[in-house]
C-alpha positions as CSV (number, residue, x, y, z in Angstrom):
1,X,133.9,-39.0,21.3
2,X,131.5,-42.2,21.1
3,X,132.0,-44.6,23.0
4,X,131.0,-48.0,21.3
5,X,133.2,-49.7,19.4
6,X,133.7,-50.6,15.7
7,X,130.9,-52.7,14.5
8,X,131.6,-55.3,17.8
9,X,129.4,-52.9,19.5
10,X,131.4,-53.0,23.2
11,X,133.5,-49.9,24.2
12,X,135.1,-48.8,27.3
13,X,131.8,-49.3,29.5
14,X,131.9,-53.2,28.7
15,X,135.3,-53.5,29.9
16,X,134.7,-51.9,32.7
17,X,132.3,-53.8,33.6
18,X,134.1,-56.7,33.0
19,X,136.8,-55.6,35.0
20,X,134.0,-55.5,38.1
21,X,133.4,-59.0,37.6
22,X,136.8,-59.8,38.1
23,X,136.8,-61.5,41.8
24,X,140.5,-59.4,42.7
25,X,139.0,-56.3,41.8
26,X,138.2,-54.1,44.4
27,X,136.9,-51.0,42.4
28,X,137.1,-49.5,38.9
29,X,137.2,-45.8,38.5
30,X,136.9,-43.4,35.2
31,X,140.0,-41.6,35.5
32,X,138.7,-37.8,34.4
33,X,139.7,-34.2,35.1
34,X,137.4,-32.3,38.0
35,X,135.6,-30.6,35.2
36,X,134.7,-34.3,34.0
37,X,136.8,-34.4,30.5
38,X,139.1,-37.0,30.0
39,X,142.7,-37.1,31.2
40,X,143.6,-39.0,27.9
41,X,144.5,-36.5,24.8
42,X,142.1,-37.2,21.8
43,X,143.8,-38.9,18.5
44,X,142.9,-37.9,15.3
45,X,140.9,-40.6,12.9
46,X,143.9,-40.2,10.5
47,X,146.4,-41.2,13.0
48,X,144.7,-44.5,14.0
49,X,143.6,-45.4,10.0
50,X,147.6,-45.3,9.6
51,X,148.2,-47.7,12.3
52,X,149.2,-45.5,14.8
53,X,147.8,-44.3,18.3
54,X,144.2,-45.1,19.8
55,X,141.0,-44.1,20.5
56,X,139.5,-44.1,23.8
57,X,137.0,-41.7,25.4
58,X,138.9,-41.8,29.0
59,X,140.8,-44.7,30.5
60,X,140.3,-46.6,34.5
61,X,141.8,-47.0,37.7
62,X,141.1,-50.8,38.3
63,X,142.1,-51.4,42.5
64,X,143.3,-54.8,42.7
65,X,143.1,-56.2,46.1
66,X,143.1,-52.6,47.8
67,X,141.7,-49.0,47.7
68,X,145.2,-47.3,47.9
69,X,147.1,-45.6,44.9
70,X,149.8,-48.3,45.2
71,X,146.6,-50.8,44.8
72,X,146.0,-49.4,40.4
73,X,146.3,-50.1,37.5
74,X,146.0,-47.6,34.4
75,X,143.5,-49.5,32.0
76,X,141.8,-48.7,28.8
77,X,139.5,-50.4,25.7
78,X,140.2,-48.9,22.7
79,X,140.4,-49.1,19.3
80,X,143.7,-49.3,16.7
81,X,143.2,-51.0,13.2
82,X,139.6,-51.5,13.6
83,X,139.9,-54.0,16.2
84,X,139.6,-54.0,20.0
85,X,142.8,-53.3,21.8
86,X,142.9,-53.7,26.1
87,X,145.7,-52.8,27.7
88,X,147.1,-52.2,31.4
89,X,149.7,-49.8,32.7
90,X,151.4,-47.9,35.6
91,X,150.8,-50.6,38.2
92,X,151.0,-49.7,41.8
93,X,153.9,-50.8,43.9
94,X,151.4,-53.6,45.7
95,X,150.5,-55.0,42.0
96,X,152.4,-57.5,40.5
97,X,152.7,-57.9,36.8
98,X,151.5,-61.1,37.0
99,X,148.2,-60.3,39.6
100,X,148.1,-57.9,36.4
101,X,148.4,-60.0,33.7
102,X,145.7,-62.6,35.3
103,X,143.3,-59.5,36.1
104,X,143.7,-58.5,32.8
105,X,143.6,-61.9,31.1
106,X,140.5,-62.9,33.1
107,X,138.4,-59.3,32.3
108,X,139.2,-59.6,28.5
109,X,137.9,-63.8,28.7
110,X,134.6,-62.1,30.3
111,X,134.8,-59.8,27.2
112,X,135.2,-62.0,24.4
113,X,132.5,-64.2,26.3
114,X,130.2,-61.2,26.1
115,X,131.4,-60.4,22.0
116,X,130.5,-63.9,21.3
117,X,127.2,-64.4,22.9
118,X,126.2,-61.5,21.3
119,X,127.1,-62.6,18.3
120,X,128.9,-59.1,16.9
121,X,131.4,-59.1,14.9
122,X,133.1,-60.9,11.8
123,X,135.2,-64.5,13.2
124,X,137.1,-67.0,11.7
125,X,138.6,-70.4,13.0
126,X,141.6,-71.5,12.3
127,X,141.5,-74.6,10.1
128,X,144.8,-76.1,10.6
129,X,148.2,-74.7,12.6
130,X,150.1,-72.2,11.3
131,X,153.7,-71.2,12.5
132,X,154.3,-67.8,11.7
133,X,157.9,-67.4,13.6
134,X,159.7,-68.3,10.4
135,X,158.2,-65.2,8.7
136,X,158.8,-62.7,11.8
137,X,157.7,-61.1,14.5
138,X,154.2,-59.1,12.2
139,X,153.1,-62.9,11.5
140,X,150.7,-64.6,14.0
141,X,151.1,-68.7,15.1
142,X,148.2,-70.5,16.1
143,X,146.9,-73.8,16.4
144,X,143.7,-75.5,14.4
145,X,140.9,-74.5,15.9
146,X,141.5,-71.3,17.3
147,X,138.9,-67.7,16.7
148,X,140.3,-65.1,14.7
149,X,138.9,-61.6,13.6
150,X,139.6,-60.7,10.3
151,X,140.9,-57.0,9.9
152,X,140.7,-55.1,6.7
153,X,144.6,-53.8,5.8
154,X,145.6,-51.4,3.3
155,X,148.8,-53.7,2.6
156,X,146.5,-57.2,1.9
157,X,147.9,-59.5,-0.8
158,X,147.0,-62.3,-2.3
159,X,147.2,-65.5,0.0
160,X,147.6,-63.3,3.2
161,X,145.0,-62.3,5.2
162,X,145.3,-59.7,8.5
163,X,144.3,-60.6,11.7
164,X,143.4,-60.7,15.6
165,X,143.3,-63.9,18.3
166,X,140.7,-63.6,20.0
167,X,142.7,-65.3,22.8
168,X,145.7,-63.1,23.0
169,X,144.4,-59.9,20.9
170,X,148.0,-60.5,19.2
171,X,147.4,-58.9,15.5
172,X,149.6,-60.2,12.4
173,X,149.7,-61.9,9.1
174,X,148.7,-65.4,8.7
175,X,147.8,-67.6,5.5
176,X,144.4,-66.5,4.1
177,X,142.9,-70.7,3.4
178,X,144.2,-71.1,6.8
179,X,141.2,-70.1,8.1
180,X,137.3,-70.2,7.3
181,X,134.2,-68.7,8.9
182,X,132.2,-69.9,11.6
183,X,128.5,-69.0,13.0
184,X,128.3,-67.9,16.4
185,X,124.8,-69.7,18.3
């Protein structure tokens, strides 16, 4: 299964190097069978195109502060709805959610860092706020001036557009003039 992902051109490699960079991060480890396939079971295309399950040619053992099993975290970079998806799991007894969550928070920053300098991928910014708790929970709320990535959905209607912050990776629903594209230097 390749690797690279969607036309943003960073897969599961990226991250983990990103993870490396990461000062609390000890090690990173590809977490594979002895015979050097992946532990993770392989999701068919038509699962992901209807929104469900993900794509990701094996997942990591990221040590934070420490080399023993109660040290991990599960992680992975994959794919669902033709955007990038990170996501941590299964932390060790010595790892706190939030050590975690700022492990996590700073490796995806060095990510969308890397995206951007690159210049890959399709981006919006926001061009004014939009609160998107009064429509529920599959609408997004952001403030003016914040990066989105459009994503193509099957259920698009008129005045609505789907999409991912880039900040929070949070997907959803949001007002399609609320937003215009932007060149990346």
């Amino acid at each position: 299964m390749p690797s690279r992902m969607l036309d943003l051109g960073f897969g599961i490699e990226d991250w983990q190097r990103a993870l490396e960079l990461v000062p609390q991060v000890k090690s990173v480890q590809r977490v594979l069978h002895q015979d050097g396939s992946s532990r993770k079971s392989p999701v068919e295309e038509s699962i992901v195109a209807a929104g469900g399950g993900h794509l990701c040619p094996w997942e990591l053992y990221v040590y934070i502060n420490g080399s023993f099993k109660k040290d991990r975290v599960a992680s992975g970079f994959t794919r669902n709805r033709k955007f990038p998806h990170t996501y941590f799991r299964e932390p060790g007894s010595r790892v706190s959610q939030s050590t975690a969550q700022d492990v996590s928070d700073k490796a995806r920053d060095i990510m969308i860092a890397a995206m951007e300098q690159a210049g890959k991928g399709n981006r919006l910014v926001s061009r004014a706020p939009s609160d998107g708790t009064d429509y529920g929970q599959e609408y997004l709320s952001f403030e003016r001036g914040e990066r989105i990535t459009p994503i193509e959905h099957l259920e698009s209607a008129s005045g609505w557009s789907f999409a991912c912050l880039l900040t929070t990776q949070q997907t959803g629903w949001h007002p399609a003039d609320f937003a215009q594209r932007y060149q990346l230097n």
